[in-house]
C-alpha positions in Angstrom: 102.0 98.4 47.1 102.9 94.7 47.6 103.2 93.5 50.7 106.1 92.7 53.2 106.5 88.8 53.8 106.2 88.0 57.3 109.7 87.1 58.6 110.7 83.9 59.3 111.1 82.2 62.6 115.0 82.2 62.3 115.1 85.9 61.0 113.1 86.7 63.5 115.3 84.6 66.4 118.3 86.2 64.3 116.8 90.1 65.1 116.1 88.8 68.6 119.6 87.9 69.6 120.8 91.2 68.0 118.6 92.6 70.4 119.8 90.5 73.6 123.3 91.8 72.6 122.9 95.4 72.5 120.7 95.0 75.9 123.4 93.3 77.7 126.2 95.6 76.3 124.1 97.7 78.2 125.5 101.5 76.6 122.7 102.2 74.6 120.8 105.1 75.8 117.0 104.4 77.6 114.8 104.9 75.2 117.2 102.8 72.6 116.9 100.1 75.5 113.0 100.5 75.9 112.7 100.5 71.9 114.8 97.2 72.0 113.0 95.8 75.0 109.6 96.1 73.3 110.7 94.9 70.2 112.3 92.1 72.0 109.4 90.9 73.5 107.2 91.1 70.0 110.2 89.0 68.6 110.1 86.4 71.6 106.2 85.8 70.9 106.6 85.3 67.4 109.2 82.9 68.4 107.0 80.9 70.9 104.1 80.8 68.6 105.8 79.4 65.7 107.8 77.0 68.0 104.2 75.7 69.7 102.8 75.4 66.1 106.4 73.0 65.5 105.0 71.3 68.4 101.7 70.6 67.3 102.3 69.3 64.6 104.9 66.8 65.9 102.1 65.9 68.4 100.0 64.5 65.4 103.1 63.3 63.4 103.7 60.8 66.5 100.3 60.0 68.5 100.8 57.0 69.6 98.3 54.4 69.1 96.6 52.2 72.1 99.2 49.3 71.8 102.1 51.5 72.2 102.8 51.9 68.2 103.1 55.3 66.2 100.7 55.8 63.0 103.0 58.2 60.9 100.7 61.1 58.8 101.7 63.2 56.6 103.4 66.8 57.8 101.5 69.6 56.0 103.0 72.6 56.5 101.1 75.9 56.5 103.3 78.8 55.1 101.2 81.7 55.6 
């Protein structure tokens, strides 16, 4: 059985705000809500940790060097 490719970070912001919606619509019943909730959070890490990897590797792209310049690298992106 192959296995399922780990969502990207706009599918999974995508599912999240789907999720905000139904929460504030607030007529779902509580364990829909709880469901949502939970899911919502797992969604909202996923979201931060691939946004603080983003970050990272901006960090390198610009370091500045001691005389106030920026030394470009390359961007190597890690797809896994």
């Amino acid at each position: 059985m192959p296995r399922k490719k780990a969502a990207s970070f706009e599918e999974n912001l995508q599912e999240l705000e789907k999720i905000v919606s139904r929460l504030e619509g607030g007529e779902a019943p509580l364990e829909e809500i709880m469901a949502d909730y939970t899911r919502g959070m797992e969604l909202s890490g996923k979201c931060l940790e691939a946004l603080k990897k983003a970050e990272e590797q901006m960090d390198i792209l610009l370091a500045e060097n001691g005389d106030g310049s920026v030394t470009e690298q390359e961007l190597i992106i890690d797809n896994k």
